[in-house]
C-alpha positions in Angstrom: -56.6 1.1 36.3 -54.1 -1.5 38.6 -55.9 -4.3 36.7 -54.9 -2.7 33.2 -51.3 -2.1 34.1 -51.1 -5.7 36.1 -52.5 -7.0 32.3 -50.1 -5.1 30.1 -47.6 -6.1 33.0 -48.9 -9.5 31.7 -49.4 -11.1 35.7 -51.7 -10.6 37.8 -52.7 -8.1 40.4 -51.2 -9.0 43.6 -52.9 -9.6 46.8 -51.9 -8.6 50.3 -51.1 -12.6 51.3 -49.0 -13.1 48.3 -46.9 -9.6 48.6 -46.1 -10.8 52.1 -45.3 -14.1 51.1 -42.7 -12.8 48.4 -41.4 -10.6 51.2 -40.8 -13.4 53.1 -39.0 -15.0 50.1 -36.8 -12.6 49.2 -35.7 -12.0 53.3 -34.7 -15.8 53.0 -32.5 -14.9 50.0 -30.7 -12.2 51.9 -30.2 -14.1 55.0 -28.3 -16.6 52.6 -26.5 -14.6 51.1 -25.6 -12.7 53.8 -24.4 -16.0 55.6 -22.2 -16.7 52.7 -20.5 -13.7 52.3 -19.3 -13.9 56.0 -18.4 -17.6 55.7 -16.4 -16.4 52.5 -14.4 -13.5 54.2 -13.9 -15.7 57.2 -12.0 -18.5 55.0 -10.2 -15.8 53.5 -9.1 -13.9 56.8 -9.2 -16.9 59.4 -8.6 -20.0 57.4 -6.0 -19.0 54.8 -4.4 -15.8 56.5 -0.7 -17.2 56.3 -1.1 -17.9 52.5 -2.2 -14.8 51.4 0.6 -13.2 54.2 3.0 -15.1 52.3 1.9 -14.2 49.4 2.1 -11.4 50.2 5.6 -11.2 51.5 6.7 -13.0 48.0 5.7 -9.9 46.3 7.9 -8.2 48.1 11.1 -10.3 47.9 13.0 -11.4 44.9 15.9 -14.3 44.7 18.5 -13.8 42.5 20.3 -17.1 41.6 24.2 -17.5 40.7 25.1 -21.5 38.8 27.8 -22.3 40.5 31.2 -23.0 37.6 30.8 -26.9 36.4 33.6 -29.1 37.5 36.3 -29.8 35.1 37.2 -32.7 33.1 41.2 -33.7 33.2 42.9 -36.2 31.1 45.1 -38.8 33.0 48.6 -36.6 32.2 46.1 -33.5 34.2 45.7 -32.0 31.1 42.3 -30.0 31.2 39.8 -31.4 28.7 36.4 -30.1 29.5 36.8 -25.7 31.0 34.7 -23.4 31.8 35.1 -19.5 30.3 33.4 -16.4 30.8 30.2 -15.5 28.0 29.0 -12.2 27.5 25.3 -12.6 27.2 22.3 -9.7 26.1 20.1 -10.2 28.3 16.0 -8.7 28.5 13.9 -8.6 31.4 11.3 -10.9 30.9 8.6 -8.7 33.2 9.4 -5.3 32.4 9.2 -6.3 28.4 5.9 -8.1 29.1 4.3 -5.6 31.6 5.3 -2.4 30.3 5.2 -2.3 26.4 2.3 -3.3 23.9 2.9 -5.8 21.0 4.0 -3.3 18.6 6.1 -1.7 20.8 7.9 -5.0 21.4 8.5 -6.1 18.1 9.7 -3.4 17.4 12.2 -3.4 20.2 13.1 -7.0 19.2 14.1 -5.8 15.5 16.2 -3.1 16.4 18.1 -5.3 18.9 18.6 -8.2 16.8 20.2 -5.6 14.1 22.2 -4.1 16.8 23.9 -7.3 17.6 24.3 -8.4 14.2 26.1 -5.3 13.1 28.3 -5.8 16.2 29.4 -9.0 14.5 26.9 -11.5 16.3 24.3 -13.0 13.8 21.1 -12.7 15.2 18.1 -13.7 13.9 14.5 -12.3 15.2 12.8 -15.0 15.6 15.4 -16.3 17.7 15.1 -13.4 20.1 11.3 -14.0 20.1 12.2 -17.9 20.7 14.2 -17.3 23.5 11.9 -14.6 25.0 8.7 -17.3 24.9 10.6 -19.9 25.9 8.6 -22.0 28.8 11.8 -23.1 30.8 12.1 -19.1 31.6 9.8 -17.7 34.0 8.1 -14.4 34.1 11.1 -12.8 36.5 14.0 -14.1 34.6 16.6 -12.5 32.8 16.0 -13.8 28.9 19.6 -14.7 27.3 18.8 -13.9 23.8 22.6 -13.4 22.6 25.7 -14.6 23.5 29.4 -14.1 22.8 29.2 -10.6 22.3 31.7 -7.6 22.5 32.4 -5.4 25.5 32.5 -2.6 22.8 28.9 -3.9 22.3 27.9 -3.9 25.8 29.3 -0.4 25.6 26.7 0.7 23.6 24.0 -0.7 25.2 25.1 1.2 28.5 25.5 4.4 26.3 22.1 3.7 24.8 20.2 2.3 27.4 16.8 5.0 26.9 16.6 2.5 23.5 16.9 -0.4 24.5 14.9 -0.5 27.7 14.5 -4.1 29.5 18.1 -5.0 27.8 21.2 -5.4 29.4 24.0 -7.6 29.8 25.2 -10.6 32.4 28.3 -12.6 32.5 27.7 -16.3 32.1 30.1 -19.6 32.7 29.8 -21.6 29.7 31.6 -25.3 28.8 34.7 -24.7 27.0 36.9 -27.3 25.4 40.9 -26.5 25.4 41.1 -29.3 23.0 38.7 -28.6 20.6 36.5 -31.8 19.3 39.0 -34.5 20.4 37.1 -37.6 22.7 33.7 -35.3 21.9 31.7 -39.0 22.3 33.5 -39.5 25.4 33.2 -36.0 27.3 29.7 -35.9 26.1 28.2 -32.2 25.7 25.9 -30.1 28.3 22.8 -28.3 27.3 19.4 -27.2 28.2 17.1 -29.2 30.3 13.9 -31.0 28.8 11.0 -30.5 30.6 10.9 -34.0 31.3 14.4 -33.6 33.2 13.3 -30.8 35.0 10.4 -32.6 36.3 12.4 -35.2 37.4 15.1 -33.0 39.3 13.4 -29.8 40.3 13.0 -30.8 43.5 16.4 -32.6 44.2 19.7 -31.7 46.1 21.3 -30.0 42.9 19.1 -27.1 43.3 17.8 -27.4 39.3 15.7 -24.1 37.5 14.4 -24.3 33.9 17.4 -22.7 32.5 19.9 -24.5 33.6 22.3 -26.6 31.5 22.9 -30.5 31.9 25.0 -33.2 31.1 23.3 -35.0 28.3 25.5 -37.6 27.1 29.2 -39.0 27.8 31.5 -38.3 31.3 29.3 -35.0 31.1 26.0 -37.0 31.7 26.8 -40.2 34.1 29.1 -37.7 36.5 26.5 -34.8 36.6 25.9 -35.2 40.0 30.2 -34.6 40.4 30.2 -32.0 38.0 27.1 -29.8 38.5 27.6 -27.7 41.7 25.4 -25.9 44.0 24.3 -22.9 42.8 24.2 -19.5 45.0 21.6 -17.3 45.9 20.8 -14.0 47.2 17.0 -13.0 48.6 17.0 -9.5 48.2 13.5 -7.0 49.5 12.4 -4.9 47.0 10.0 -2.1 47.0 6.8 -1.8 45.0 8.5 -1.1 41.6 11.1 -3.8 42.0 14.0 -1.9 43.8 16.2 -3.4 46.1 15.2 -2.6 49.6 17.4 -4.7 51.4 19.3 -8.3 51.5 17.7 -10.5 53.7 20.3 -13.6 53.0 23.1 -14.9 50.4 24.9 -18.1 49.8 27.5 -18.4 47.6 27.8 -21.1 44.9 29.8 -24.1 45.8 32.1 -25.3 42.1 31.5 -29.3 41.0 34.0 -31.8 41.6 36.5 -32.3 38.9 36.6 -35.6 37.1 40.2 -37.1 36.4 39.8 -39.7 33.4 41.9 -43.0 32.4 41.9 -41.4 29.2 45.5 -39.6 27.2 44.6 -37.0 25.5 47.6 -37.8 23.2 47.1 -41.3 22.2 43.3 -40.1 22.1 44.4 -37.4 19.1 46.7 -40.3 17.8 43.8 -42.5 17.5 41.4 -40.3 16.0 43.6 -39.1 13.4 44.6 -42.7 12.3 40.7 -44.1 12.4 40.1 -41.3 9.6 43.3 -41.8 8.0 42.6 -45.3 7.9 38.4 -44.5 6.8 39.8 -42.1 4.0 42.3 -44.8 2.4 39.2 -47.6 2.0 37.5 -45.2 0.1 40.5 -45.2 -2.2 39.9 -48.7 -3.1 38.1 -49.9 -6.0 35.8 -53.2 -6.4 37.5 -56.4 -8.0 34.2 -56.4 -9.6 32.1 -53.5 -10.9 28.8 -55.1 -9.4 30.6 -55.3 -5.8 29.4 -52.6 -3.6 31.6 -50.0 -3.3 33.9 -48.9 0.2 32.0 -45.7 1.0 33.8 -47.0 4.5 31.2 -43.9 6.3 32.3 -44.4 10.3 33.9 -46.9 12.7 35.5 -46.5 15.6 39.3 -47.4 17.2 39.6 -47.8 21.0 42.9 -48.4 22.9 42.8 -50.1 26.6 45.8 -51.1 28.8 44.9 -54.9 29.5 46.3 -54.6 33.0 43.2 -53.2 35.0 40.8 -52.2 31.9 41.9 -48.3 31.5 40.8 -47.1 28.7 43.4 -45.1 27.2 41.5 -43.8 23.8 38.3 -44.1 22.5 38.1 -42.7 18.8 34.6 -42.9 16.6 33.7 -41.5 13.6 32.0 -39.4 12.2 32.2 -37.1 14.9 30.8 -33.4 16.3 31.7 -30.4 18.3 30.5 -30.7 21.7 31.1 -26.5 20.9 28.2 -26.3 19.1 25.9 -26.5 22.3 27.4 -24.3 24.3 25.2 -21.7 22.5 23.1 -23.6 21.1 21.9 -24.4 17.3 18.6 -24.3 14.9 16.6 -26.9 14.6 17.9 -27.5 11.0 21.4 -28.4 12.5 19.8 -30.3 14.8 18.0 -32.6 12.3 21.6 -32.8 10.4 22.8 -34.5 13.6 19.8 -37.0 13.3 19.5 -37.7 9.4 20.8 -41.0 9.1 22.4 -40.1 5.9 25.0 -38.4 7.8 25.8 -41.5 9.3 25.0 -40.5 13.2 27.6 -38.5 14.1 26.4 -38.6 17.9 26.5 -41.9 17.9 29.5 -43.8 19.7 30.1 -46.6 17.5 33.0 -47.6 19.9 30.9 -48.0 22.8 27.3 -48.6 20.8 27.7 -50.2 17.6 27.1 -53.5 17.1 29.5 -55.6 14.3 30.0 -59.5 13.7 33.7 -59.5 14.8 34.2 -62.1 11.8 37.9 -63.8 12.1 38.9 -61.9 14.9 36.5 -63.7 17.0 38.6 -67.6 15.8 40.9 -66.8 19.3 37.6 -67.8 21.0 36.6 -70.2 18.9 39.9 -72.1 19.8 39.7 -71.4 23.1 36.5 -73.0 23.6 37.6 -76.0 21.3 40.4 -76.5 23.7 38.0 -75.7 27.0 35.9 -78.4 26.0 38.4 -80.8 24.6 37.2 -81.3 20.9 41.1 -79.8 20.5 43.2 -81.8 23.1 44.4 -85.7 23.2 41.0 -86.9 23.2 39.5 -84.8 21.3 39.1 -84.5 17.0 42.2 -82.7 17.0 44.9 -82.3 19.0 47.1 -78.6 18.9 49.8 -80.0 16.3 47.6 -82.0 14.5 47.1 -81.2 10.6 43.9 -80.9 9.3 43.7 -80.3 5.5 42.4 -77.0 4.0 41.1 -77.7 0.4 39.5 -74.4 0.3 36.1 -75.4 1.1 34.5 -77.6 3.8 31.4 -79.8 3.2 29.4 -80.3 5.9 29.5 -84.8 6.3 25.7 -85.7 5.3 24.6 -82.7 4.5 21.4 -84.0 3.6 20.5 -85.0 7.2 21.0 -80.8 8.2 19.5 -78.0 8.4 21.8 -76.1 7.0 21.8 -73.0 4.4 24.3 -74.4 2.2 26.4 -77.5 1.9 30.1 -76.4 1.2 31.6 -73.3 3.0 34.9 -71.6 1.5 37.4 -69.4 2.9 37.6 -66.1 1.5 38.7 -65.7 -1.8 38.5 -69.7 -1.9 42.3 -69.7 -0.7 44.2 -72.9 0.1 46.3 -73.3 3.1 46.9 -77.0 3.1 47.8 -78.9 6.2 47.2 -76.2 9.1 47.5 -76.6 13.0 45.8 -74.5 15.2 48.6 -72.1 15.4 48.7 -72.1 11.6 45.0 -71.9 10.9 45.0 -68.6 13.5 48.1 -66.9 11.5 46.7 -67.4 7.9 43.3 -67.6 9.1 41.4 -70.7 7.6 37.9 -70.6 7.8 37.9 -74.0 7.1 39.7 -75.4 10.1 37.4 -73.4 12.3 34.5 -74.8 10.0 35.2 -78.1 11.1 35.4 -77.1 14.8 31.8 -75.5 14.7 31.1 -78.8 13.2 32.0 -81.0 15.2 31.0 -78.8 18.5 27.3 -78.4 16.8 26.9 -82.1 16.5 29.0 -84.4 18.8 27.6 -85.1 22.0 30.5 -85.7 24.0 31.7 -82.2 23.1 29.7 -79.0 24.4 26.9 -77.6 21.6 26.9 -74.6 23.4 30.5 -74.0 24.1 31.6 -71.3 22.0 28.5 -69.2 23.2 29.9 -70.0 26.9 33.7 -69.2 26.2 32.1 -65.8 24.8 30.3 -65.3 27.3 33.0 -65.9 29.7 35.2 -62.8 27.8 32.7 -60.5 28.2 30.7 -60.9 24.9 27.0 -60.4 24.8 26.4 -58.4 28.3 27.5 -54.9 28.5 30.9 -54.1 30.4 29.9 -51.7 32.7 31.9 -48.2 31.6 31.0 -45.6 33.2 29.6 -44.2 30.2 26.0 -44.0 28.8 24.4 -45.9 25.8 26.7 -48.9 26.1 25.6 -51.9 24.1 25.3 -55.2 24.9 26.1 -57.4 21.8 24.8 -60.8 20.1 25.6 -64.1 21.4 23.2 -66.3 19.2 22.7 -69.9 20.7 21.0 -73.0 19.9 18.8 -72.4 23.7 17.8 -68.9 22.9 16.6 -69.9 19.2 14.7 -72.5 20.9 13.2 -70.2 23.1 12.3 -67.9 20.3 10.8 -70.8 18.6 13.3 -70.5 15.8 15.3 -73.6 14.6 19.3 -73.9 15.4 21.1 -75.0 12.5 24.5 -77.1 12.3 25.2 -74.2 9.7 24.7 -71.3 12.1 27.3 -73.0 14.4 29.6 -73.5 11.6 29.3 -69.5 10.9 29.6 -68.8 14.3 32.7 -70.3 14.8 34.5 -67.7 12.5 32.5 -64.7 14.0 29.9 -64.2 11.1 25.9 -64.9 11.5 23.7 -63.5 14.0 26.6 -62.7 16.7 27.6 -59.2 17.5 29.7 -57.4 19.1 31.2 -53.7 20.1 34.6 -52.3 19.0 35.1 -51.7 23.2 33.8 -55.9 23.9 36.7 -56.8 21.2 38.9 -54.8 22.9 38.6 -55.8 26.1 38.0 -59.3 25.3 41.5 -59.4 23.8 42.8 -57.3 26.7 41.1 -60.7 29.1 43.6 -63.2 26.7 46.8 -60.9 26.9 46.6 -60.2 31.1 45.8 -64.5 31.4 42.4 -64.2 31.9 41.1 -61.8 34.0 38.0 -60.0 32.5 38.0 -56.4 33.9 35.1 -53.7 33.4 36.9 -51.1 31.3 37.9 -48.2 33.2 36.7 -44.4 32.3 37.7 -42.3 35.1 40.3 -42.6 38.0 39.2 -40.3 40.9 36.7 -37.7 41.8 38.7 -34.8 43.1 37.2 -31.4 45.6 38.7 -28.1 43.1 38.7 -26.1 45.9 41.3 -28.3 48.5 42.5 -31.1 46.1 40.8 -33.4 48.0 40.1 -36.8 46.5 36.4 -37.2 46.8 36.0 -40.6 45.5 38.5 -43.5 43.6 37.5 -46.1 41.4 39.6 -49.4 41.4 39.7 -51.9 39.1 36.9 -53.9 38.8 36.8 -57.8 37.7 34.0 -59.2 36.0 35.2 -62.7 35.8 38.4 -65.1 35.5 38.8 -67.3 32.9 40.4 -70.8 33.3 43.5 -69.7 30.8 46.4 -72.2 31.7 49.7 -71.7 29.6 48.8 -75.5 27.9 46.0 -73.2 26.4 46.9 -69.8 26.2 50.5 -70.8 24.4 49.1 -72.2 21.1 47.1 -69.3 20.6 49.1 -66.7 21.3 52.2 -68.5 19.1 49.1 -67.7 16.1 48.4 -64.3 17.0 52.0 -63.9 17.2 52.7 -65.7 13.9 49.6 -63.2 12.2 52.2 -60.0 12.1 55.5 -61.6 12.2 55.1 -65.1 10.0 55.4 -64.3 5.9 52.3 -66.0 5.2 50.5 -64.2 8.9 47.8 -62.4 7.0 48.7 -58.9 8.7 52.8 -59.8 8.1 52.5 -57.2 4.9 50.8 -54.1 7.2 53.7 -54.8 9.8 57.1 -54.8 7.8 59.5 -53.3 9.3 57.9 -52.7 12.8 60.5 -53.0 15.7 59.2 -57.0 16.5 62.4 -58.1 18.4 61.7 -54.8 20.9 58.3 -55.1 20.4 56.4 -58.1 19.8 52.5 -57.4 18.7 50.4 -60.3 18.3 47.0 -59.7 16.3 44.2 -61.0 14.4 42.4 -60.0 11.4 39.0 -59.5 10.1 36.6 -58.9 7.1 32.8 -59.3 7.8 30.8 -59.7 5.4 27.6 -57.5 5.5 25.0 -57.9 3.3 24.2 -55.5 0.4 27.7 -53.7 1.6 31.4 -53.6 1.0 33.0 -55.8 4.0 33.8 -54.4 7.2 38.1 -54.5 8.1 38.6 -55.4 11.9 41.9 -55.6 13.4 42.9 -56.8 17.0 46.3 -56.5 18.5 48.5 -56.5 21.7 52.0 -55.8 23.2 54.4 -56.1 23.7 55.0 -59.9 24.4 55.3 -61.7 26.8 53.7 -58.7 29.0 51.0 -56.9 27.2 50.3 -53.1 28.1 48.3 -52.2 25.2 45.7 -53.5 23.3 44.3 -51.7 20.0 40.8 -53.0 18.5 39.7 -51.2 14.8 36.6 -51.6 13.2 35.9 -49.3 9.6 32.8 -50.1 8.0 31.9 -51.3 4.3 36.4 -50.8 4.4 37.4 -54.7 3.0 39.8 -56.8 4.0 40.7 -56.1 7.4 44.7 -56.9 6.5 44.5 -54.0 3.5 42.6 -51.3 6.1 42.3 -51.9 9.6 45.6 -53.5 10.0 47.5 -50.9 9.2 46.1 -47.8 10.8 46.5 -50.2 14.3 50.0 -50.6 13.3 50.3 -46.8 12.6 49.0 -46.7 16.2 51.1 -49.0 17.7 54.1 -48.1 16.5 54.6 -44.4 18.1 53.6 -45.9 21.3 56.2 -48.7 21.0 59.0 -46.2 19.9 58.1 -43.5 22.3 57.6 -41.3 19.7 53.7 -40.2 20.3 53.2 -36.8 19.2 52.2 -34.0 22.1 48.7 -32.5 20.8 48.2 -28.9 21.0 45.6 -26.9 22.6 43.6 -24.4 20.6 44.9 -21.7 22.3 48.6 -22.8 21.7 48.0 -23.1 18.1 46.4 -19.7 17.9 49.5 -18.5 19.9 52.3 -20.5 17.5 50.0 -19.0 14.4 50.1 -15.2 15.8 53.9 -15.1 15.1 53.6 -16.3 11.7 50.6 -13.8 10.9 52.6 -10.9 12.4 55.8 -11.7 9.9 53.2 -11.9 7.1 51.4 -8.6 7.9 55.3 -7.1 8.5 56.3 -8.4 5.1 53.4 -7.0 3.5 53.6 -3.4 4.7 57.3 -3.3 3.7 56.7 -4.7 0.4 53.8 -2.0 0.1 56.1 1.1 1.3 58.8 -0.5 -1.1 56.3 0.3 -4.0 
């Protein structure tokens, strides 16, 4: 019978030896795993008893953090231009709306809120509740802001109705708030959420950083973070098993961020801005001599005022512009993208401190300077300062054949004639031809420097970045016969001769112009411009930290140099033939004197760009005004006269106060008041 059950058992019958050896067998296996059940509850009561204690402890204590208010941003008058204000936000608990309601149940709750709020007069979308509520930079514990801005009537009814909403409530929040509205937005720079990648990099620093947090991302708000953003509080509170508070263990209080006192005027900053657009909106007024001529769509440029006598920068003004507003809460990816789609012409981008532009003629005071530097302009040299050279119109390169050059004859624009010019001449009518022959005779005479007017631009700041204290800064072109070498390109006489009156491969930015000018009109002393004046504690007005003025270089600029010049620049606004002399009739030049430069770069496949450089008053210089509008024209018809427009205010004293929001709300509520007033007496007339 065993032998028939072992065979449907399909083994065979076993013997005494082999039962005992199986005994054996399986004794072994329970010895083993005995042994490692012991060694398993002594690592996890011996080895790693204080991690599971503290783990245990954790469970039982919650921190509550409290972002400490953002330090302010002040103009150089004290005018605040960067605030903080109080935001009402909806909040839901992120654990008690994970732990304690199904899916169903939480969509639902998500639908009715997001109705809630939008009948309370805040828009709210639900996916943007859900977006917020599964957003990774919010952990498990945290208090979701899904709304903000709302009523205290609203909050109201949440209180009131708490038993249907449950895991909502509300929490007061310091947001960025901007008296001024969107004046200097590219130079206070907005604050928003951190990346990931940003809190990676400071989660573990001084500042104290969470997920949630906001940051400075571009502008004052971004290279003074570590100023601005304070410490924030905390309190470590002991809670019970179902979350209560049980006791507070400790609290520190948040400590405010430094405010940050600019160079900047908030007036002459609205003064700017509002004659840059002036001046953007009049190009587009213009029409091509000739219907195959691109047209001015002039879409952005940029304006910037600086005060040659230390670098301050007194306004920076680009356009198009934003609303540093709009981050404060937030936006949808669609805006987003607007702000990104290069057919809006970059809004974010500061073409005053990032854009790159040939400065065209503006860049001939350079070109004679080095031509006097270097003595191809002197007694020994081609030319001497009151020597004529003839303008025909067009200059043709002396055996042309011999060069590499693009073309043969250059002309000056419009293929004008000037006749006999000096150097002070050819700077106030500004022949292209005179300068022709200087980039010439530089290019190819070996007694004379071939590299000089890349070193004279060099030495005025072009082709390295200034050093603001501001982010994105760019550095420029200085093309050069060495560096096309280098990047085994061939150096033409022809790219000299370009060079010489700005065009070709050189670049620079509205802020290099400006400050490059601003080196000329002080006598040579190149100064990194200067943003901000002092760091100050808000709490005991104590000055944290100054910033002096800082010198780059000097520049060898005796009077035997600097006079001939500056009696062109001089001659471009006040002589009848100056080719600015039309934008600046009747400006106060005994009072006032402004000495300037035009230009008009051409741009291929678009309408020219107008530049305009000027200073004053003369003899001492405290302003200087560099304009650049794109695909605008000539740069006497356009970017000459919004400078002037700038100028002239400043040199009369007559620069307009700019308003804050709130004041014009306030000088607006009167006027509302009579209207509403007028209407109900009209309607009780009837």
């Amino acid at each position: 019978m065993a032998l028939v059950v072992a065979r449907a058992l399909g083994r065979r019958a076993l013997t005494p030896e082999s039962l005992r050896l199986r005994i054996s067998f399986l004794a072994v296996l329970a010895l083993l795993a005995f042994g490692v059940l012991t060694a398993r509850l002594w690592f996890l009561q011996v080895m790693n008893s204080e991690k599971f204690e503290d783990i245990a402890v954790s469970n039982t204590i919650r921190v509550i953090y409290e972002p400490a208010p953002r330090g302010r941003i002040f103009d150089r008058g004290g005018n605040v231009l960067a605030d903080n204000r109080e935001s009402l936000v909806v909040t839901v608990d992120r654990f008690t709306f994970d732990t304690e309601f199904d899916q169903e149940e939480q969509e639902d709750l998500v639908f009715r809120l997001a109705t809630e709020i939008s009948r309370a007069g805040r828009l709210t979308k639900v996916f943007e509740i859900n977006g917020a509520l599964n957003d990774p930079r919010y952990g498990p514990l945290d208090a979701v802001p899904v709304a903000d801005d709302v009523t205290e009537e609203f909050e109201i009814v949440l209180a009131e109705r708490a038993d249907e909403f449950p895991s909502v409530g509300t929490d007061i929040r310091s947001v960025r708030a901007y008296p001024y509205g969107d004046l200097a937005a590219h130079i206070l720079g907005y604050v928003s959420l951190l990346s990931e990648e940003q809190y990676e990099q400071l989660a573990d620093g001084p500042k104290n950083y969470r997920r949630n947090d906001d940051i400075g991302q571009t502008g004052i708000e971004a290279s003074f973070e570590a100023a601005l953003r304070g410490a924030p509080g905390f309190t470590r509170l002991e809670v019970d098993n179902v979350g209560d508070p049980v006791a507070v263990l400790d609290q520190v209080d948040p400590v405010a961020g430094a405010d940050v006192h600019l160079t900047l005027d908030i007036d002459i900053q609205a003064l700017a801005e509002k004659e840059l657009l002036a001046g953007l909106a009049e190009a587009r007024q213009q029409e091509p001599d000739d219907p195959d001529d691109p047209p001015f769509n002039a879409p952005g440029g940029a304006l910037v005022v600086l005060d040659p006598n230390g670098g301050e920068v007194l306004a920076m003004a680009s356009f198009p512009t934003y609303s540093p507003r709009e981050f404060v809460n937030g936006f949808s990816a669609e805006r987003w993208a607007q702000l990104q789609d290069p057919n809006n012409h970059q809004p974010l981008h500061n073409r005053a401190l990032a854009g790159v532009y040939p400065p065209a003629s503006t860049f001939k005071l350079f070109t004679a300077y080095a031509a006097m530097n270097s003595g191809a302009i002197g007694p020994r040299g081609v030319l001497d300062v009151r020597t004529l050279y003839e303008d025909a119109g067009t200059y043709v390169v002396p055996s042309c054949e011999e060069e590499l050059v693009a073309s043969c004859t250059f002309s000056n624009a419009q293929e004008a004639v000037y006749g006999p010019v000096d150097l002070r001449r050819a700077i106030s009518v500004s022949s292209d031809v005179y300068f022709y022959y200087l980039g010439d005779t530089m290019d190819r005479a070996e007694r004379f420097d071939r590299e000089g007017i890349q070193r004279s631009a060099r030495l005025f700041g072009f082709g390295a970045p200034s050093g603001i204290a501001l982010p994105g800064e760019g550095a420029g072109r200085v093309p050069s016969p060495s560096l096309a070498e280098a990047a085994g390109e061939p150096w033409r006489t022809g790219d000299s001769i370009v060079l010489a009156i700005g065009q070709g491969l050189l670049g620079v930015t509205p802020l290099q112009l400006a400050n490059g000018y601003a080196a000329f009109a002080n006598g040579g002393t190149v100064y990194s411009p200067k943003m901000v004046e002092r760091v100050v504690n808000p709490v005991t007005g104590e000055v944290v930290q100054t910033f002096a003025d800082r010198v780059l270089s000097q520049v060898y600029l005796p009077q035997s140099i600097r006079s001939p010049i500056l009696e062109g620049l001089l001659g471009v606004t006040e002589e009848l033939d100056g080719t600015a002399h039309s934008a600046f009739l009747g400006f106060p030049h005994e009072e006032w004197a402004v000495a300037g430069k035009t230009g008009t770069a051409e741009v291929v496949g678009q309408a020219d760009n107008s530049l305009f450089v000027a200073f004053g008053p003369n003899p001492d210089p405290q302003y200087v005004v560099a304009a650049i509008l794109e695909e605008s024209g000539f740069g006497s018809s356009v970017a000459a006269p919004a400078v002037r427009r700038v100028l002239e205010p400043i040199a009369t004293n007559t620069v307009a106060a700019v308003r804050t929001i709130d004041d014009l709300a306030e000088l607006s509520r009167p006027i509302a008041d009579a209207g509403a007033s007028e209407a109900t007496e009209t309607a009780g007339g009837a």
